[in-house]
N, C-alpha and C positions, 0 to 999 in steps of 0.2 A: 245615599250614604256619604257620610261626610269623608275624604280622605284622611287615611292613617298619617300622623305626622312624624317623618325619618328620626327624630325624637327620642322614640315610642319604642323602634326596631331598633336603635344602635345598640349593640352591647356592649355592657356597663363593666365597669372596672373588676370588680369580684368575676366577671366572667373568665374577662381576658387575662388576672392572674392563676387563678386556677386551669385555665389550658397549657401556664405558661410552666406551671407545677407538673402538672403531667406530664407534658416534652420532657421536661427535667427526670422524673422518675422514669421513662421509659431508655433516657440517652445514658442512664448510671445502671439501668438492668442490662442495657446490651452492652455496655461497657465492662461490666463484671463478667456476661458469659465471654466477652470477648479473650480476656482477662484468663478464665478458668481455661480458653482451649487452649489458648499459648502455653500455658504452662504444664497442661497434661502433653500437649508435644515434644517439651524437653525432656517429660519426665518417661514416658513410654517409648519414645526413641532413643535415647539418651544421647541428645543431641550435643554437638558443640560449635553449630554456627545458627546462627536466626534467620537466615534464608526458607527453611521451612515452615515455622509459625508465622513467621511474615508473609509466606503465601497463604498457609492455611486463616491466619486473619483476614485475606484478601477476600478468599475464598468466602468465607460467613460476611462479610460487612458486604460484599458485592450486590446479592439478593435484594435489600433495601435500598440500595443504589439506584439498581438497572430498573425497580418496581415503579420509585419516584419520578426516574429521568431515564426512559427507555433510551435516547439517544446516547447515552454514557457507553454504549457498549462498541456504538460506532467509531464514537473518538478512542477507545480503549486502542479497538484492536488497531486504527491507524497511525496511532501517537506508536504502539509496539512492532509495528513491518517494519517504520520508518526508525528503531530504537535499537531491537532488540535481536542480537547476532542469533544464529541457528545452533551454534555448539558453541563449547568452551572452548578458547583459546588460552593457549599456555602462556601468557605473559602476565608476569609479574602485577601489571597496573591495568588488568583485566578490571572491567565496570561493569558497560551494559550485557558482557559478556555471562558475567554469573546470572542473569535473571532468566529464569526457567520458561519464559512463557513458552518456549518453542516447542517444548522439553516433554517427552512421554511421562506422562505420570512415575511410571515404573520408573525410569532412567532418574528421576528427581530422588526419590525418596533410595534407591542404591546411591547417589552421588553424595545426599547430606545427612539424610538417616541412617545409609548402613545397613538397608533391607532392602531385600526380595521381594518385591511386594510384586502379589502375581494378580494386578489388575487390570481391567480393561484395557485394550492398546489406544488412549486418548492421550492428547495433552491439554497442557494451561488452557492455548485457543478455543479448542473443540468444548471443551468443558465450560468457558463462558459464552461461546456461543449456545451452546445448549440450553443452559440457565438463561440466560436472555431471550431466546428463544418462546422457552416453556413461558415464562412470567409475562410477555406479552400478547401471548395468546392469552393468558389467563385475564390477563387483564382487558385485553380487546373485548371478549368475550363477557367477564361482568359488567363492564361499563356501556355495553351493547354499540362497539365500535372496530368491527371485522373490518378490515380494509388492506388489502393487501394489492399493491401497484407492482407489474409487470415493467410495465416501461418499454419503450418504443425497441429494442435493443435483446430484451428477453427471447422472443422462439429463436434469430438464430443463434445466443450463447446456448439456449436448451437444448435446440437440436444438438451442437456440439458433445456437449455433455450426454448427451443419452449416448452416442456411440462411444464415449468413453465407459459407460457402463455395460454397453455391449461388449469392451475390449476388456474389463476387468472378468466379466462372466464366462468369456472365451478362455482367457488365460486362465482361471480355479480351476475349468472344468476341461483346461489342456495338461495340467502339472504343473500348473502355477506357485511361488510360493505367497502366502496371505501377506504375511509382514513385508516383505520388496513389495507386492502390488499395493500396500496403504502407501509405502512413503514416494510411491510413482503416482496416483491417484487425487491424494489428499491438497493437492496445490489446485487441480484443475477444478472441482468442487467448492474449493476457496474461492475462486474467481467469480462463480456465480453466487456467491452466500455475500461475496463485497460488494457485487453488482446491487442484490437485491440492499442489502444495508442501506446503503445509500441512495437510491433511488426512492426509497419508503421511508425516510429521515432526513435526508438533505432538503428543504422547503425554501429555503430562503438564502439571500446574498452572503447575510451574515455567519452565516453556520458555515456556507464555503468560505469564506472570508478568516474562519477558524480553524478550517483545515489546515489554508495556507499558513498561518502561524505555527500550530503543531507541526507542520509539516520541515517549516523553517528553524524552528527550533532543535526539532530532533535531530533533523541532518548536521546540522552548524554546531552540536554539540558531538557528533560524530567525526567533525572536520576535528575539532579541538584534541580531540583524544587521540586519534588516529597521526595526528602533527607532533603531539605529544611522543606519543609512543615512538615516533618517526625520527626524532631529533633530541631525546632524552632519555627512553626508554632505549632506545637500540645504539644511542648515541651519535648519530650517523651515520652506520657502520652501512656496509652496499645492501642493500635487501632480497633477501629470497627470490627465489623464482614465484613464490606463492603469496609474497606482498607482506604483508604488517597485519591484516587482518580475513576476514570473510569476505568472497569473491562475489558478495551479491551487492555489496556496500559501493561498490562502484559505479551500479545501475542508480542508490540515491544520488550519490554526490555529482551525477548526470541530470538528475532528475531536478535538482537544486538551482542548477546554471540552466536548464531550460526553462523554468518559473522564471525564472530572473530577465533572460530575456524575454519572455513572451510579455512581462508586463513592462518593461521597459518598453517595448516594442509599439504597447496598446495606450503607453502614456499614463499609467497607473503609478502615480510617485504619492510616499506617502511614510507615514513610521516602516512598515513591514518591506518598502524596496531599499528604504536605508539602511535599515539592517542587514538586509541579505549583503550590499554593499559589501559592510564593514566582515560579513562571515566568508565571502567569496574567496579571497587570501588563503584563507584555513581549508575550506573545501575544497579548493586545487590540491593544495599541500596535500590533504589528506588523499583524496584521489591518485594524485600521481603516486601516491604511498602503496596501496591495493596493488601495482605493478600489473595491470590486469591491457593485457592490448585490446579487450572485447571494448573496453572503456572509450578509446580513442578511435576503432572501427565507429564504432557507436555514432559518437558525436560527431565522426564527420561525416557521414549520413545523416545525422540531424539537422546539421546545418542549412544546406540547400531547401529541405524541406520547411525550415524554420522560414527560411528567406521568400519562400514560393507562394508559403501559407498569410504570411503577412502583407507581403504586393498582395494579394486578391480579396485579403478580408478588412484590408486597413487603407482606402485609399487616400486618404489624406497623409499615410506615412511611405508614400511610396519612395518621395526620395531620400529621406530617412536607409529605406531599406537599402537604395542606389548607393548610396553612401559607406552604409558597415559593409555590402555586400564585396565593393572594389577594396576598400578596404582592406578587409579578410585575404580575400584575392595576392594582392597586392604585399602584403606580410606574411603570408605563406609560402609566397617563393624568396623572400629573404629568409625567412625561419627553417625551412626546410634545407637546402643547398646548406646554410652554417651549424647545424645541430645533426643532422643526420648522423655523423658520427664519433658525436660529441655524449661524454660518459655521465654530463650532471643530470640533476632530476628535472630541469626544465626540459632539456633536450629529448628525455625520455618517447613523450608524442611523436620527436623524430623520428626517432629507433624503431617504433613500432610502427610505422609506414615502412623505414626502409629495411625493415625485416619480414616487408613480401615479397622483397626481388634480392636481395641478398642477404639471407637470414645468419644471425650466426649461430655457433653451438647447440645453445639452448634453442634457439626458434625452430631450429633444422628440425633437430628433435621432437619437438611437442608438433610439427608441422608434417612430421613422415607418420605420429601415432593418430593423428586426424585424419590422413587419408585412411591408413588404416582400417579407423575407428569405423570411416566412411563408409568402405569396402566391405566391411561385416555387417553394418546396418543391411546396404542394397543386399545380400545374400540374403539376411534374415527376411527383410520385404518380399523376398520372392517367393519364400517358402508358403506364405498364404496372403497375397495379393491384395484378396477382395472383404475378408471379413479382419484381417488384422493376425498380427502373434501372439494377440492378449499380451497382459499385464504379467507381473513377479516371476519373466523368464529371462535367462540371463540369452545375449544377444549372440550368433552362432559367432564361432574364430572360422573364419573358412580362410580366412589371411593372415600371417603372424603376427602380433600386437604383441606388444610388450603390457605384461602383467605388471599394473601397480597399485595392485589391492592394497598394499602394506601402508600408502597416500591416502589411497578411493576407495572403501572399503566396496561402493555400488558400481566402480566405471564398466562393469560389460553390460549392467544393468539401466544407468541413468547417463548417458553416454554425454560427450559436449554435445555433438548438434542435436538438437533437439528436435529443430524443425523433422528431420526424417525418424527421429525417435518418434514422434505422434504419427507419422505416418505407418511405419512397424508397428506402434500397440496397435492403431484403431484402424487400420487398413486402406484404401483407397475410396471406401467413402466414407471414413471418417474425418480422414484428411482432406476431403471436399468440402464438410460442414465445417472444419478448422479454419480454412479460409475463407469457406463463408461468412464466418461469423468473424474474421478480422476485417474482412472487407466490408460490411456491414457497418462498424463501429466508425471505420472508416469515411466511408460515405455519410454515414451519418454526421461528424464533427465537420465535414468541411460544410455541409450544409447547411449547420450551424453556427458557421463561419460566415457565412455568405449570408444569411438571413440579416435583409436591413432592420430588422426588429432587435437584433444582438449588440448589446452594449458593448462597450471596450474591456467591463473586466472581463461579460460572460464569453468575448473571443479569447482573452488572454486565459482564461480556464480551456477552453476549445483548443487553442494552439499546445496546451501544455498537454493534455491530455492526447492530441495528436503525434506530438514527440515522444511519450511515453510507449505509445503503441510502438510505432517506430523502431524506438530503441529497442523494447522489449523483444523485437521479431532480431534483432543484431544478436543480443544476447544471447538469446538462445536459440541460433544457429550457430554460434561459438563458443559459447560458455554455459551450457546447459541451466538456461535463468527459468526457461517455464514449466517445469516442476519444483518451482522455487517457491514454498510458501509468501514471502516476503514480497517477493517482485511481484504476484499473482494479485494478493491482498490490496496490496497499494495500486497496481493501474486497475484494478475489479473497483474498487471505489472511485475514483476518479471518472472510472468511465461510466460510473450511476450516477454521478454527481451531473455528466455532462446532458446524459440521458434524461436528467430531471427536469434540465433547466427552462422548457416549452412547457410541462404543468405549475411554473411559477407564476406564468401569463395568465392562468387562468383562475387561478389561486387570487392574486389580484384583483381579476373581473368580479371575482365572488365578494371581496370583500369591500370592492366600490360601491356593490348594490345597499351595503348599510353604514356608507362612511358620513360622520360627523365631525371630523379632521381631515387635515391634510396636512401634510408636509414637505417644503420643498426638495427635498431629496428626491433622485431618480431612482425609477426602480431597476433593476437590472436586467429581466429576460426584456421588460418594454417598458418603454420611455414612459410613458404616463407616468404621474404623479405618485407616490406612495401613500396609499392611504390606511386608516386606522378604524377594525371595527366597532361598532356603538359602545360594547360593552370595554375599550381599553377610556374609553373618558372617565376621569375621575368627578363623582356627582359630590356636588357642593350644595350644602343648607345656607340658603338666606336668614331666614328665619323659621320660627316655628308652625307659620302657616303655609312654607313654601311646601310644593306636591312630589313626592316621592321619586 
């Protein structure tokens, strides 16, 4: 049989306008019902701001989204941890503050409808995670493409998790209340829903490469507003005990300056460190704004480890690190001795070192309801040891604490340290699989550090993602960050991204066995070559007797 000539198979122009007709008639029918819901939202709520057809638009156009481009739902929810405040804040030039995604369905539609709507207790997240969820099953499933990846890092987050479901069952079926055990529960759950996202979506350089830019952006847009609000909005007037914004904002604008070094570090100059550059300015600004000391405990904790991580996994940058490390050193004992008790916002860092050995008013204070705080945890841990207090119970007084529900609506429930908060829900071995499974991630990254197979970005992701943990474990032994949807979401991804990075190798392997290109680029989990499978070559006709 003679071959078919590619000729014969192109389609012909009447094809390719009438599919183009069609796109056209289907994008002007979804356009009209788009069209038709908006407008029955103004008209049956009797609205007067566009915040809610604007979601409810989100809501219908998402479906077609997440069906085309499952990974759309990855970047959604990480571009929003890294965006998007947990509650409305009263100021004036409130932004990403008004956008609902944090937001209980119910709580939405009371804020900008004016109703009681007595539905499910979900929000924005859970709701697109759900729909994203359903749609890729469904789609795995007709396209006969089931694949769902654990990742090297999954039984010990699972373990953990299961005894938080053991402490939420303990607590319903001790006098628990349901609503406190979702908003204690729903962060740790997140952690492994970002884990898995990512580890079953992040495949390639690029795609982390992408993060980094959302990630960069989000925050640096967050410096900007929060500087704004800092020096025009409040005019510079002295700030709160409680900062300019939300107390989890301090953990990004942390999270920003550790990017930055880690790829400074690993020699990764490029558009996206120049930028960071030029946002870094704004992101202190904004940072020291939060007035948040968890901030500055933080980071200088990060530090060292920052320092530790890069002598072992960078050795051509070692005097590099000899370098910033004296440095550092070296400018901290001039900076500290002249600021300590000095009133401006740069000296701030001061203040909050030397208000652990001579604290004033305010530290004294927030410093005597922390023991406290302390003191009522270990009471409550003793009251059941071994299986936990369960969930949605508030924590005993056995020592007087000063009551500031009228601030905290949850403080005897969702206390600052956390660390011993997980140990009171989920008990003594709950809080063995807690640590098991930070030490785990642990061990895991530095290994991944250490592997000569590791390029310079995939340690500079490694180091960041090491600092995250880090910090994450400061936080919320001082500022209750891990039951923090936001901080959970964002190092839960990160830390699947890092977990992914050894099936990139192999992924590679797989697609060397049918490469017909090559490109001199590196690939990133291994040096080899990056190649291209058969089918990304674009097939060219010679002529009319060329073979298909």
């Amino acid at each position: 049989m003679e071959p078919v000539s590619p000729l014969y198979t192109a389609p012909r122009a009447t094809d390719l306008e009438g599919a183009a007709a069609r796109r056209n008639r289907w994008s002007l029918l979804w356009s009209l019902l788009l069209s038709l819901a908006c407008g029955a939202g103004f008209v049956a709520f009797g609205l007067d701001s566009p915040i809610l057809p604007l979601v409810l638009l989100i809501c219908i156009a998402s479906p077609l989204l997440l069906w085309h481009y499952p990974r759309t739902a990855l970047y959604i929810v990480f571009a929003a941890a890294c965006l998007f405040e947990m509650a409305l804040v009263p100021y004036r030039d409130s932004l990403t503050e008004k956008v609902p995604f944090f937001w209980n369905v119910n709580t939405i539609f009371q804020t900008y409808a004016h109703v009681n709507l007595k539905a499910v207790p979900l929000n924005l997240l859970e709701v697109l995670l759900l729909v994203a969820g359903t749609l890729s099953l469904v789609r795995a499933v007709a396209l006969n493409q089931v694949s769902v990846r654990g990742g090297p890092l999954f039984v010990p987050i699972f373990i953990y998790i299961c005894f938080v479901v053991m402490g939420w069952i303990n607590g319903m079926a001790t006098g628990g209340d349901f609503k406190l055990s979702l908003q204690e529960v729903r962060a740790q759950f997140y952690f492994l829903v970002a884990y898995l996202m990512a580890v079953n979506m992040i495949r390639t350089p690029h795609q982390t490469t992408r993060l980094m830019w959302m990630m960069v952006l989000c925050i640096g847009l967050k410096g900007c507003l929060y500087t704004f609000r800092r020096y025009v909005t409040l005019a510079g007037l002295p700030l709160s005990d409680q900062g300019v914004g939300s107390h989890e904002e301090a953990f990004f604008f942390n999270a920003f300056v550790a990017l930055l070094a880690a790829l400074a570090f690993c020699g990764e100059q490029g558009r996206l460190t120049r930028w960071m550059w030029l946002l870094l300015p704004l992101v202190i600004t904004g940072n020291l704004a939060t007035n948040r000391r968890a901030a500055t405990a933080a980071m200088i904790i990060a530090v060292p480890i920052l320092l530790l991580a890069a002598h072992r996994s960078l050795p051509r940058r070692r005097r590099m690190v000899g370098i910033v490390g004296t440095s550092l050193v070296v400018g901290f004992s001039i900076y500290y001795p002249v600021f300590k008790n000095n009133d401006s916002m740069f000296a701030q860092p001061a203040r909050a070192i030397h208000s652990q050995f001579q604290p004033d008013a305010r530290d004294a204070s927030s410093n005597v309801y922390r023991d406290a705080e302390n003191a009522n945890l270990m009471a409550t841990i003793r009251l059941a040891p071994l299986q936990g207090y369960g969930y949605g119970k508030r924590m005993l007084h056995a020592v007087p604490i000063a009551d500031i529900s009228a601030q905290y609506e949850w403080w005897d429930v969702l206390t600052h340290n956390q660390i011993l908060w997980v140990w009171m829900r989920t008990g003594t071995f709950g809080f063995f699989a807690f640590w098991m499974m930070i030490s785990s991630i642990l061990i895991f990254i530095c290994r991944t550090l250490r592997s000569p197979e590791t390029t310079d970005l995939a340690k500079a992701v490694g180091i960041l993602t090491l600092l995250l943990v880090s910090m994450l474990m400061i936080f919320g032994l001082l500022d209750l960050q891990i039951s923090n949807p936001r901080d959970m979401l964002f190092t839960g991804i990160w830390v699947g991204v890092v977990a992914a990075m050894p099936g990139w190798k192999k992924i590679d392997d797989v697609e060397s066995a049918s490469t017909v290109t090559t490109t001199p680029e590196s690939a990133w989990w291994c040096k080899a070559p990056v190649v291209k499978p058969a089918h990304w070559k674009k097939a060219r006709c010679i002529d009319a007797e060329a073979e298909p």
